[in-house]
C-alpha positions in Angstrom: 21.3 87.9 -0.9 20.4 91.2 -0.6 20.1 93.3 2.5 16.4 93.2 1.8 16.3 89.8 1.7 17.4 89.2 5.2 15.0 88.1 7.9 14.8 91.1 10.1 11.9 91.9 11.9 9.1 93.1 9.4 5.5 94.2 9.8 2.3 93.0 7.9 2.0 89.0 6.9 5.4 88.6 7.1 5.9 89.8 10.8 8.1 88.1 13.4 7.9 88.3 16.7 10.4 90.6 18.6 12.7 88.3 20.4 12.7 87.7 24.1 16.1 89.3 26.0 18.9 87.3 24.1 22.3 88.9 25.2 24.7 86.4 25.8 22.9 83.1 25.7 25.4 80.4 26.2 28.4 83.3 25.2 31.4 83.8 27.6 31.5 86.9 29.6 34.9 87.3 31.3 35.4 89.9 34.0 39.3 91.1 33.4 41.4 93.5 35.3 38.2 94.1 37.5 36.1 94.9 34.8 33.4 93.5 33.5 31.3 93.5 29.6 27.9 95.6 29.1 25.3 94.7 26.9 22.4 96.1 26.2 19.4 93.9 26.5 18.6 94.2 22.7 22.0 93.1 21.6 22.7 89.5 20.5 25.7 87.6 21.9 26.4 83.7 20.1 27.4 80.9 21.5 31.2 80.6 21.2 31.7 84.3 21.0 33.9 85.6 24.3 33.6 89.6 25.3 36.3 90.3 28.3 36.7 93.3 30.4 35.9 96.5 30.0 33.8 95.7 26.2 30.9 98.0 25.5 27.9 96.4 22.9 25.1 99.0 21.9 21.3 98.6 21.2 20.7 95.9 18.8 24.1 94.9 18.0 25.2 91.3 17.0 28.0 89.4 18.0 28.1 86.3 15.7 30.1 82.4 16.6 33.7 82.6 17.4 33.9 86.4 18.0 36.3 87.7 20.6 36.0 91.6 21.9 39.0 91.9 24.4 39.7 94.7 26.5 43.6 94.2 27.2 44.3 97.6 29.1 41.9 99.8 26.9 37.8 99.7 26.5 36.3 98.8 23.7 32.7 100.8 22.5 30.7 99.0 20.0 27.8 101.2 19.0 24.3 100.5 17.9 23.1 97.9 15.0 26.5 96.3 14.2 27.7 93.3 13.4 30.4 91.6 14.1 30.8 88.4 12.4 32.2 85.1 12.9 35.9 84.6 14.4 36.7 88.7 13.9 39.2 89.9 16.8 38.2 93.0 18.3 41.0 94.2 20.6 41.3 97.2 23.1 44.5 98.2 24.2 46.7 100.9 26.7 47.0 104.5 25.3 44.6 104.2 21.7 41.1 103.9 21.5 39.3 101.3 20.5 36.0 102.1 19.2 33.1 101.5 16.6 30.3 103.7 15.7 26.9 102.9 14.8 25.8 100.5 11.5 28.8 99.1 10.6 29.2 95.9 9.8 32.5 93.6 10.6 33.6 90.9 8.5 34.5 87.0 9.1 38.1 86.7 9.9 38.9 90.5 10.6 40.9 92.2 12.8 40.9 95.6 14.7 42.9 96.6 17.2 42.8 99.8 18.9 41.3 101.7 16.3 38.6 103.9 15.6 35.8 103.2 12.8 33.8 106.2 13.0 30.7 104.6 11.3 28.2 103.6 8.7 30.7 101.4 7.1 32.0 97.6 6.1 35.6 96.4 7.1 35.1 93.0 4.8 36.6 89.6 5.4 39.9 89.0 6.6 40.5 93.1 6.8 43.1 94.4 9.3 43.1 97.7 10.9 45.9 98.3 13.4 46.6 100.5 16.0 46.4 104.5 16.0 44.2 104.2 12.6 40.7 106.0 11.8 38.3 105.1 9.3 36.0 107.7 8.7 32.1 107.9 8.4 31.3 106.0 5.3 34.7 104.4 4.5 35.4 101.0 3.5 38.1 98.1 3.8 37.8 95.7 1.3 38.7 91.8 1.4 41.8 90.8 3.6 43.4 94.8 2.9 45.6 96.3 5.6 45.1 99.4 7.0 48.3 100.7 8.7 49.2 102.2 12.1 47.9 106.0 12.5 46.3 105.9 8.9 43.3 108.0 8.2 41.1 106.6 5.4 38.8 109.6 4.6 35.4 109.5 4.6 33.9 107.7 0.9 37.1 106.0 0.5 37.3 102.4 -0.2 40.3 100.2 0.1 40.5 97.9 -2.4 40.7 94.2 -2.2 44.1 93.2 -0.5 45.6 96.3 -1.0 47.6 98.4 1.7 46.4 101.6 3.4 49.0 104.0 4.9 49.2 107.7 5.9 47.0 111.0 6.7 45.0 110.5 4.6 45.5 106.9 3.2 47.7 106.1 0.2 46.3 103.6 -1.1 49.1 100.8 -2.7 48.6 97.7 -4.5 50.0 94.7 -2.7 53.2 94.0 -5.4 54.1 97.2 -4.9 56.2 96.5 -1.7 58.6 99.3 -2.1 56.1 101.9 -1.8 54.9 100.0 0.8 57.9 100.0 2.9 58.3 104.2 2.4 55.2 104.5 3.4 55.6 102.6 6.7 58.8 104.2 7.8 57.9 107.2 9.3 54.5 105.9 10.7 56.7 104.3 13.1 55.1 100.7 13.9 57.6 100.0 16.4 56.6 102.9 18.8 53.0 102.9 18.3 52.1 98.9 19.1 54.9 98.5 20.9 56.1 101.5 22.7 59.8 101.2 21.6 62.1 103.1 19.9 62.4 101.8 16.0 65.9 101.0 16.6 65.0 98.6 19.3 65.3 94.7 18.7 61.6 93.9 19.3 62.4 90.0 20.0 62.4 88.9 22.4 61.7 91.7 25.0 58.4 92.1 23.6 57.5 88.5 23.5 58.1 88.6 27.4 56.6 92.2 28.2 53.1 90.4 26.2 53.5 87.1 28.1 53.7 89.3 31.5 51.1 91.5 30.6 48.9 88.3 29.7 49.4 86.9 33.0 46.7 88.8 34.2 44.0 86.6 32.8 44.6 84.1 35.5 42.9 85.8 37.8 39.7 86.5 35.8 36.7 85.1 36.5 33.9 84.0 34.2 30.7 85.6 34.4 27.2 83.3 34.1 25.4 84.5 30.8 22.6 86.0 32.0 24.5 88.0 35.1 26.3 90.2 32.9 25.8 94.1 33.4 23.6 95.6 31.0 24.6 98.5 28.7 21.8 101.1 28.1 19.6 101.3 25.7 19.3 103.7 22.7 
């Protein structure tokens, strides 16, 4: 199906009717560490899909089933007319920001975490994107490829299907090439970046029990009734 062929709202004999309100019908809105999501009135939140803390959604954004936007000690911005699609993990975090521009669509099954994609763009199903990385206005991530901590992928690039990402810009490495792969990842120093510890540091199980502490902090949250969520404003 094209992106013609989907049912958005026409004019002529094929009109529909502008929806009522529909942010966050049935969806879970979660205040955490005090804060609370913003939605503006024209977004659409699923059922199933969970936004918690300090989680921006723009003008006639979607947020499909399963979805969860988390602001774990850093906001997360979500621009106008995205999409973020079923069971994709959207997570803010201390120190890196976490943001998505306008039109860009998010796949099934991916993952971004404190990242920036600048917009007009498609990370596909299954992508990751991790911390520190960019992806510029009119870049792509293909099907289930990996872009690495503090890469840049420059504008009109697209990472092929399952491949690795890594560097300013982006090398771009085919999966079997795990050698490359490695050198690459060396010096962008994963260690410090996600985890805030040196790269000779044991990273088990300290950070296992720093994340668990950290964590703790969701038992004092409080969910927030569907319609009684702040709204963002509109574009």
């Amino acid at each position: 199906m094209s992106a013609d062929e989907y049912p958005v709202w026409k004019t002529g004999a094929d009109e529909y009717q502008a929806p009522p309100h529909v942010a966050g019908p049935g969806a879970v809105f979660v205040e955490h560490r005090l804060k609370s999501p913003k939605v503006a009135e024209s977004a659409y939140i699923a059922p199933t899909a969970v936004l918690a803390g300090d989680v921006t959604v723009g003008p006639h954004s979607r947020v499909l089933f399963g979805a969860v936007i988390t602001a774990e000690g850093g906001a997360v911005e979500i621009g106008a007319d995205c999409v973020v699609m079923e069971n994709a993990v959207i997570r803010g975090v201390p120190n890196q920001e976490m943001r998505i521009g306008d039109n860009v669509l998010v796949g099934p099954g991916a993952h971004l975490t404190g990242c920036v994609i600048e917009g007009d763009t498609r990370i596909a199903t299954g992508a990751v994107v991790f911390n520190g990385a960019r992806i510029e206005t009119g870049a792509e991530v293909e099907f289930h490829a990996v872009v690495y901590v503090n890469t840049v992928v420059p504008a009109g690039t697209a990472v092929p299907m399952g491949w690795f990402a890594g560097g300013q810009p982006a090398e771009l490495v085919p999966p079997d090439n795990w050698d490359r792969i490695r050198a690459i990842m060396g010096p962008l120093d994963y260690p410090g970046t996600v985890f805030g510890i040196g790269a000779g540091q044991a990273l088990m199980p300290d950070i296992a029990r720093r994340y668990a502490r950290g964590l703790a902090l969701h038992q004092r949250d409080n969910i927030i009734p569907d319609f009684g969520h702040e709204p963002s404003r509109e574009g």
